[in-house]
N, C-alpha and C positions, 0 to 999 in steps of 0.2 A: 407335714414333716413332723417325725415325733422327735420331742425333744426329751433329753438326758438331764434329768433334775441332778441338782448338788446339793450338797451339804459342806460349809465348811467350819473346820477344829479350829481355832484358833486366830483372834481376828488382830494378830501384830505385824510389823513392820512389813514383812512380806507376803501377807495377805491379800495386799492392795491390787497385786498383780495378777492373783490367781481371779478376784473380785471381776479386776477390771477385763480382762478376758473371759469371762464366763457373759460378760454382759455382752459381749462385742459378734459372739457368735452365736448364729443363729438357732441351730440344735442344740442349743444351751439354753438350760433355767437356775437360777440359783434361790432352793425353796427355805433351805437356815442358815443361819451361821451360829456357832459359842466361843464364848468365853469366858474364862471364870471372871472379869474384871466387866458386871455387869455394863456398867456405863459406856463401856468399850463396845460390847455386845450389840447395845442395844441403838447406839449412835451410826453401829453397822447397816444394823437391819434398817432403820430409817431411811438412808442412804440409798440402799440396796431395794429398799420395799420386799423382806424377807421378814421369818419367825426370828426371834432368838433365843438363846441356850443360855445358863449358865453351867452345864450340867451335860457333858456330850454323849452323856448314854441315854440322854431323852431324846434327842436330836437322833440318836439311832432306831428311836422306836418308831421313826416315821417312815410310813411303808414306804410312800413315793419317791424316796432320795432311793438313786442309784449308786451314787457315786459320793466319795467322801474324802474333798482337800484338808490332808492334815498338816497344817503350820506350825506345828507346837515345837517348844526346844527337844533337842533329840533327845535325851531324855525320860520322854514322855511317847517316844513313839512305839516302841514294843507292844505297850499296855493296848495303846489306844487300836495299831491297826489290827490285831488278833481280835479286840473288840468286834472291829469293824465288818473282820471277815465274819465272825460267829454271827453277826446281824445281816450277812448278806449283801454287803456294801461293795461294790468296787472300791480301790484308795490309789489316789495320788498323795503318795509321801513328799515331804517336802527334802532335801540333802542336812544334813547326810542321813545315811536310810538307819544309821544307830550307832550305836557306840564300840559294840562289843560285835563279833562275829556270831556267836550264839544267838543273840536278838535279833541279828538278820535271819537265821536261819528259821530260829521261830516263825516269824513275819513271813519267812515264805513258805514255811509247810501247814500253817494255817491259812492261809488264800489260798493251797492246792488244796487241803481238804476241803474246803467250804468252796469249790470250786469259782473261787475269786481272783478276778485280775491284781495286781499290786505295779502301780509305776511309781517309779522313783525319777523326781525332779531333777531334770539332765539340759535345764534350755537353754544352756549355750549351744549344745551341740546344734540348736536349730538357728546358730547366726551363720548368715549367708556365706562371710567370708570362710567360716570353719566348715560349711557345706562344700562348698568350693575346694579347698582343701582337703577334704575325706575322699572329694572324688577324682583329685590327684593322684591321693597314695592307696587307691582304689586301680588304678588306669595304669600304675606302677610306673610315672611320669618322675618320679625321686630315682628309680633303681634301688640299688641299696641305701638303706637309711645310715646316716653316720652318726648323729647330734639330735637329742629335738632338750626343747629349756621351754619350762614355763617361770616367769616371773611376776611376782604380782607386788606392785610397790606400792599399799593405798595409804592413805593418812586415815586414822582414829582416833578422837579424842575422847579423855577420861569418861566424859561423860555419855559418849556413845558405849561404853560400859555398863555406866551406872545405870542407865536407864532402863535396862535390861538383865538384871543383878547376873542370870544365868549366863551370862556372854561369858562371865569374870572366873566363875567355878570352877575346879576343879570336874565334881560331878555334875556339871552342865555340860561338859566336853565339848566345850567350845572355843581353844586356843585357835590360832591360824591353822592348823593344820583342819581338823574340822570342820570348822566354819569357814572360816573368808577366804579361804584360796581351795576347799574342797573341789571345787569346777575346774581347774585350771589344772590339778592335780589329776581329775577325772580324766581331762583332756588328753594328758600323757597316753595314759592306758587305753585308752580311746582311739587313737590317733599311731600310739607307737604299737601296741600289742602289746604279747604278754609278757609280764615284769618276772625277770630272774631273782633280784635281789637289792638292796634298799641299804648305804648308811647316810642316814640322818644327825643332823646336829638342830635341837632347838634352843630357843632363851627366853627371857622375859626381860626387855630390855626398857619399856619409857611407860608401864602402864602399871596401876596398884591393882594387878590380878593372880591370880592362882594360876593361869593358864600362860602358854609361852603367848608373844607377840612376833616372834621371826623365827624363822626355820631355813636353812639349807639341808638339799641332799643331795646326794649322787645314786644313779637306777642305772642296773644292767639290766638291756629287755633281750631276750632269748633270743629275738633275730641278730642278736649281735650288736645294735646300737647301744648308745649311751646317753644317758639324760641326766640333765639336771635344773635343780629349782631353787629358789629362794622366793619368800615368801614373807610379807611382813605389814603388820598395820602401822610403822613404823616411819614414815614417809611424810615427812611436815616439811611446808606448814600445809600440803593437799596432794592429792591423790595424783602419781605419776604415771601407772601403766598396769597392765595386767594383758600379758602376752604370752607368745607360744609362739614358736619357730624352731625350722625342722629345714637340718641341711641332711641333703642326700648326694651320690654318686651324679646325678643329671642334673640335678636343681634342690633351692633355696628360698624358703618361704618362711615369711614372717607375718602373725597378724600381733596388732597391738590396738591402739586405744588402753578408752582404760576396762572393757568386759570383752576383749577377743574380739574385738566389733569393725576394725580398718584394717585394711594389708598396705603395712606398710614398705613389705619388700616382697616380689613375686616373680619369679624368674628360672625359665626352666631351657635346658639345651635344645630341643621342639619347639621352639618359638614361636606360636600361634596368634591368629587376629584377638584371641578372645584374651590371652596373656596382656596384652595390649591396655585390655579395659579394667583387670584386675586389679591393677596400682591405682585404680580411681574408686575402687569399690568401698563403702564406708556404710553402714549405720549409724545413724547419734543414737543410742537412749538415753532415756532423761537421766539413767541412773545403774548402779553396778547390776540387775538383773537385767537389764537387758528387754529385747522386745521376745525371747525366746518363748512365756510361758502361754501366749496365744495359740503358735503353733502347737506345740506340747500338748496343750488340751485339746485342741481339734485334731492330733492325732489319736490319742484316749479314742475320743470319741468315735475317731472312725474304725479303731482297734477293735470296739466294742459292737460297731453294728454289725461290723463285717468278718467279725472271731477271727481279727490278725495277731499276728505276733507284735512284738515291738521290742525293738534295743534298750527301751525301757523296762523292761519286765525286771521283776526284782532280783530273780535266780541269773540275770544277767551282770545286774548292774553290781550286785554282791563283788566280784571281783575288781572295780575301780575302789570300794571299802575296805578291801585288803591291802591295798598298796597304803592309804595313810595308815592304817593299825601298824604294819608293816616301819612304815617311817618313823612313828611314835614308839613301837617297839625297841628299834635303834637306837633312837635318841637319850631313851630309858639305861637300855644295856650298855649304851656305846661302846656298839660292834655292825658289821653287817649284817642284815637281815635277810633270810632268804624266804620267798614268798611260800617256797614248798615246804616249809616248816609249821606254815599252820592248815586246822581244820575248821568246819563249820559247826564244831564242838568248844571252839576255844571260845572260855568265857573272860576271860579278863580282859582290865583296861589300863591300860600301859600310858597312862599318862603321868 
């Protein structure tokens, strides 16, 4: 069996997942990792039994990597995956896929020219209950959609800030909307289709940062539904939920936990044996990503042997990054946002 060497950017906090799944599979090799915080790097590689980097465009000069998990703060991703592609790298980007629409755009017409894949990190979409779910309002088992809500209530404290100065920044772009509810926001668009229009209200309400820590909004999606969210690190003294639920004309689905992970209501006017088993259905993971990003790379990998497409492809996933620029736009103007008001030209950043 030939196996798909890696490389990965970036050896922080949610490294560990791309790590520990690359180990787990078997058409997987993980041959570097970098980071600029050698001791970080290098406590990697030991671990891992890999080279290390401090320096990721050396890590690029190495023929044998196929492929290249970038963790960095977004950022730092424009730079790095146009990089990547110019070296001939496949890349798994980590969420959000950048900041600005224009950096996506970049990002993806350098992979097209350098004839390179680019996935963007989506692994909720690969928890079971939200599989479940997709292939619901797949089987049009809702009818018409009326409602879908993502909510995410998690606790953060100061120093899960600090320790990561970029979380806090402004040009680290990493408020909630961004960062910590980015998936659940994806989920909407994923799940509801395509978004009409966005007003957003955000704050910065219990943390010493530049960026908000809670958001609400209201989304019109073009099938006529209606959504809405709140969103917040805001949530002490710990973490309450991170959920998604969608009433429709026939039925009503709710998954919660705290990463999209248990159904906690399930219920459709076709009342089936397998409906039955679905209010028992749960994953624990140990933690907010979830056990998604095993799946996720073994599908890479099978995208790659077998020149499939994927839901993940960047020229895809581009449109769930419209809807938060969208929301932040909003929030900025305070007005509503309409999604067909921008393009893949639009460079600024609305926070």
């Amino acid at each position: 069996m030939k196996k798909i060497k890696f490389g990965l950017i970036g050896c922080g906090r949610v490294s560990k997942k791309h790590l520990d799944s690359i180990k787990l599979i078997d058409d997987a090799e993980l041959k570097a990792v970098c980071d600029i915080v050698e001791e970080r790097a290098r406590d990697v590689s030991e671990k891992m039994g890999c080279e290390y980097y401090t320096d990721y465009k050396e890590l690029l000069k190495d023929d044998e990597i196929e492929v290249v998990n970038v963790c960095t703060p977004p950022s730092e991703h424009e730079e790095m995956v146009v990089n990547c592609a110019k070296s001939k790298k496949h890349i798994i980007c980590e969420k959000p896929m950048s900041l600005r629409l224009l950096e996506a755009k970049n990002m993806i017409e350098a992979c097209r020219h350098n004839n390179i894949r680019l996935f963007i990190v989506k692994q909720n979409r690969y928890n079971l209950p939200i599989k479940k779910l997709k292939e619901a309002i797949n089987n049009e088992r809702f009818g018409d959609l009326f409602f879908l809500n993502a909510t995410v209530r998690w606790s953060r404290d100061q120093n899960y800030y600090d320790r990561d100065p970029w979380r806090k920044l402004k040009n680290g772009g990493c408020g909630v909307l961004m960062n910590q509810t980015s998936h659940h926001l994806d989920m909407l668009y994923y799940l509801g289709g395509e978004i009409e229009s966005v007003n957003c209200y955000k704050k910065t309400f219990a943390h010493d940062v530049e960026v908000e820590d809670g958001a609400v909004a209201v989304i019109k999606f073009k099938n006529g539904a209606l959504g809405t969210f709140e969103g917040s690190t805001c949530a002490f003294p710990k973490d309450i939920e991170g959920s998604i639920s969608i009433l429709g004309r026939k039925g009503s689905v709710k998954i919660g936990g705290f990463a999209m992970n248990k159904v906690d209501f399930w219920m459709f006017d076709d009342r089936g044996k397998e409906d039955e088993e679905m209010n028992y259905l749960i994953t624990n993971p140990p933690n907010v990503y979830g056990f998604g990003h095993f799946d996720l790379i073994r599908e890479v990998i099978n995208c790659l042997k077998n020149e499939k497409d994927s839901e993940l492809d960047g020229d895809k996933v581009i449109e769930s990054l419209k809807l938060i620029i969208a929301m932040q736009r909003s929030a900025k103007e305070n007005r509503e946002v309409f999604l067909s008001e921008f393009n893949e030209e639009d460079g600024e950043y609305y926070t």
